[in-house]
Each structure stands twice: as structure tokens, then as C-alpha cells.
C-alpha positions, 0 to 999 in steps of 0.5 A: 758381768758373766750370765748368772744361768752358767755352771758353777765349776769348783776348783777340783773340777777345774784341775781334773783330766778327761775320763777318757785319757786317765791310765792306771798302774799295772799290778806286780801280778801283771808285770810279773805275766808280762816278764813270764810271756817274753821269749816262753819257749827258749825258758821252758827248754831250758827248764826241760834240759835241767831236769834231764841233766838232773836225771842224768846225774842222779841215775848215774849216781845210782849203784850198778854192778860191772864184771871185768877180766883184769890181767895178772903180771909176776915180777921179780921171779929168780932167774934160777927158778921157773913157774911149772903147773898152769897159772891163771893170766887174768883175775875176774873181778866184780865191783858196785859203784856209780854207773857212770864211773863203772862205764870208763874203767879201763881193765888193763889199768887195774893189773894184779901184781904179784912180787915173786922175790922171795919165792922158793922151790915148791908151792908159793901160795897168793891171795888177791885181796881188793888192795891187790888192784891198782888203780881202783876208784874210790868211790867202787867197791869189789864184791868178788875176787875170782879166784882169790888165791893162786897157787904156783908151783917153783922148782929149779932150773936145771941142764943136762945131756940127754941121748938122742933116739931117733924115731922111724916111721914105715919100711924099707923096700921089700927084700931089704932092712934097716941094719944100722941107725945113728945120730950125731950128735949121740946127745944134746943138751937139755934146761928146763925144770928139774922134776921134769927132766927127771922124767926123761932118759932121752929126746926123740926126734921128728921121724925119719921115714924109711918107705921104700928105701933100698939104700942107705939114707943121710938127712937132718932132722928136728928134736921137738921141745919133750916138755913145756918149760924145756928148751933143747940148745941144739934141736937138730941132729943128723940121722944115718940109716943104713939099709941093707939086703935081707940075708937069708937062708934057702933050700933048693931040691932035686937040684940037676948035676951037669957033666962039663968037659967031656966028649964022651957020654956020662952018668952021675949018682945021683943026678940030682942034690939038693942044696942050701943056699944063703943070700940076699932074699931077692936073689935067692926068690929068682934064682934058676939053678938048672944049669949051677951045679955041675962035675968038671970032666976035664982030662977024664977018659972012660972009667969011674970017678968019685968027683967033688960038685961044684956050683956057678952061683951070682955074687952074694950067695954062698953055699951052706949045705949040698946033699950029697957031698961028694957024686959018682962019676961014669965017663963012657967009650962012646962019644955023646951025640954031636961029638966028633971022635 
């Protein structure tokens, strides 16, 4: 028999673990916080980097507005006609859109193309429209077209034969001239627009410099283009300048009369005359006629004479004028000093 002074344990009691060793389940609240705490940092840079690219992407959505400077090619001009006034080579173009794509569009990508097929002489008249680009994005929409209209001017291509005028620059030497200019070929020929040739009666040259030439010169020179637009098949001729010595004419005064050829002594009227002379100016400048003129005594005894004057003058200079034209003559009996008898 079991004391009867011992507990009495039910059956409840008997079943129950120590309070110490009982655990509770955890609340979704904590399972939740316990899932929150595994690797925090690597979960909140990525929620950092989605709201950046979520930024990113609705600011580039955003619309902005972009200027370029798209270029402008001319297709299928007649080879017969040629453009003549100044035309633009670009368009400024202005659009809005998204700034993302607005930051990769390429200008060369968005050429204008103007079709000049049907085009005659005169002015042909073209408007740039946002269809005249190509290559534009859909979601871009052009706010301005600068400028919106071009205006070109056609006219035919014409060729013709144009003469040559040779242009000089500076002077021969002193005491000479340019007596003769030519140029072979006399003309060239010359394409290019028809209303402007018609503006031209010939073609220059490059200059032929002349300084201090005092002979004649032969050399090759340049026809620069007279126009734009306009082309010289052959843009070099050869130019001859002749150069020559100034001619001119000149007085001389109280010029003295020698008697020559004779032993006796001699008197002339009037000892001195006064010629004109013609020559080039150099020779003339210098010239010494102390000794030039003279009465050819040859064969003469003593008497009086009416004797023509002759003249000893350098090569190139004639006589145009003496005063007087004919001299008296006195041949003496008496031998001149230092002749023997």
C-alpha cells in the first residue's frame, strides 16, 4: 500500500511537460521581420536602382526641344541646265520629342531631297514641308523649318568663243614702249550659263608684267574663271609683247659746221645751224654733235663756194629738218696753221 500522505496527480497533470521546456509558434508578423532582416542591404539597393531607372525613364519620356542643321542634296538636274543664284546647302530644322531620342538623332541621316527633274529656265520655287525629311522619328514632332522655301534660279548651258585681252601691269625701261601685244590663241572657248556670258565681250588674263623690259617678251599666261559657273576649256594662251625704243623727235641749236679736206683756211656762213633730229630718245638724250655737221672741202682751191652741210650721225637717227639748208663756203690762199704748203 502507497502512503496515503502522497499527492494526488491527475491524469492531465501527469501528461503536461515541464514550463520550462514549452515553446510557442511564431506570429506571421515575425516570420515576415525574420524574412525583411535576410541580406537588407543588397534589397534596399535594389529598390534604390528602380526608382532611378524609373526616374531615368520618365524624364527622358519628358518632351525637349533640339535644333540641327540637316543637309540639303538636288537630284536629277538636266545636264543642259545649271543652278546660277546662291542656294542654301542645309535646312535648320527644329523638333520637340522625348530627350532620350532627341539625343541620338543623326543630321546627316535626315537629308532634304529636292528632285529637280521637271525644272525649267527661270526660277523653280521649293517648299520644305516636315514629309520633306526623311528618316524622322515617329514619336518627334518639327516645330520649325528654316527656311521653308527655296527659291533657285535655271538657265541653260550655253558655249561660245570669247577673245583673248591680255592685261599688263608696270612699264618697260625708261626710253622704251610696248609697240605690239598678241595672244595665241585670239580666242578660247567659254560654257557656262547663258545670261551670264552674255555679259562678257571677252576673257582677261593673268597679268604680263612689263618693268623694266627693253626687249621683246614671250611667255605663257593663265585665263582666270571670269565668272562662277563658267568654265574655259583651254585657260592658257601665249602672250607676245613687242617692246621697242621710244622714237621721237628733237632740236638741236647753234649746232658748229666743220670744214674737212682742206689745207688752207676756211670760213663758213653761217658757222652754225640748227638742226632737227628724229631717233630713239635714248640716243638722241646723249647725243654730242660738236663734230657732226660738216662742208666736204675735197678738190676745192681758194674762191667761194655755196656747199650743201652734211651730217655723221649714229645709226637710227635720221635728219628731219637743218637751218639753213644750204652754207657759204671761203676757201683762203693761206695754208690753216700746221699745214704744210
Amino acid at each position: 500500500m502507497l502512503p496515503s500522505n502522497l499527492p494526488k496527480i491527475s491524469p492531465q497533470a501527469e501528461l503536461r511537460p515541464p514550463a520550462s521546456r514549452v515553446r510557442r509558434a511564431p506570429t506571421i508578423g515575425a516570420r515576415v521581420w525574420a524574412i525583411a532582416r535576410r541580406n537588407l542591404g543588397l534589397r534596399i539597393i535594389s529598390i534604390l536602382l528602380a526608382i532611378a531607372l524609373w526616374l531615368f525613364v520618365n524624364a527622358g519620356e519628358h518632351g525637349s526641344i533640339q535644333s540641327y542643321s540637316v543637309p540639303i542634296s538636288y537630284h536629277h538636274l538636266p545636264p543642259h541646265l545649271v543652278i546660277t543664284n546662291p542656294h542654301p546647302e542645309t535646312v535648320r530644322v527644329v523638333l520637340s520629342g522625348p530627350r532620350t531620342l532627341l539625343s541620338i538623332i543623326q543630321p546627316s541621316r535626315l537629308t532634304v531631297r529636292l528632285d529637280l527633274s521637271g525644272v525649267g529656265i527661270g526660277q523653280a520655287s521649293f517648299r520644305i514641308e516636315p514629309d520633306s525629311f526623311s528618316n524622322l522619328p515617329r514619336t518627334t514632332t518639327v516645330t520649325s523649318i528654316a527656311p521653308s522655301q527655296i527659291v533657285l534660279d535655271i538657265d541653260r548651258i550655253v558655249s561660245v568663243d570669247l577673245p583673248v585681252h591680255v592685261v599688263t601691269s608696270g612699264s618697260p625701261a625708261p626710253g622704251y614702249r610696248m609697240v605690239g601685244l598678241a595672244a595665241d590663241p585670239l580666242k578660247v572657248r567659254v560654257r557656262g550659263p547663258s545670261r551670264v556670258l552674255a555679259r562678257f565681250d571677252d576673257v582677261d588674263t593673268d597679268p604680263v608684267n612689263l618693268s623694266g623690259l627693253n626687249n621683246n617678251l614671250t611667255e605663257t599666261v593663265a585665263i582666270p574663271t571670269p565668272a562662277p559657273g563658267v568654265r574655259i576649256e583651254s585657260p592658257a594662251v601665249t602672250v607676245t609683247a613687242t617692246i621697242a625704243p621710244i622714237i621721237k623727235e628733237k632740236e638741236f641749236r647753234a649746232v658748229p659746221v666743220q670744214v674737212r679736206n682742206s689745207v688752207n683756211v676756211t670760213r663758213t656762213w653761217p658757222a652754225r645751224v640748227s638742226l632737227v633730229l628724229r631717233g630713239p630718245q635714248l640716243t638722241l638724250d646723249h647725243l654730242d654733235l660738236a663734230k657732226a655737221a660738216y662742208v666736204d672741202a675735197d678738190g676745192l682751191g681758194p674762191g667761194y663756194y655755196d656747199a650743201s652741210l652734211e651730217l655723221d650721225l649714229p645709226d637710227g637717227v635720221e635728219l628731219v629738218h637743218e637751218t639753213p639748208g644750204r652754207v657759204k663756203l671761203r676757201i683762203y690762199r693761206s695754208k690753216a696753221s700746221g699745214q704744210v704748203g
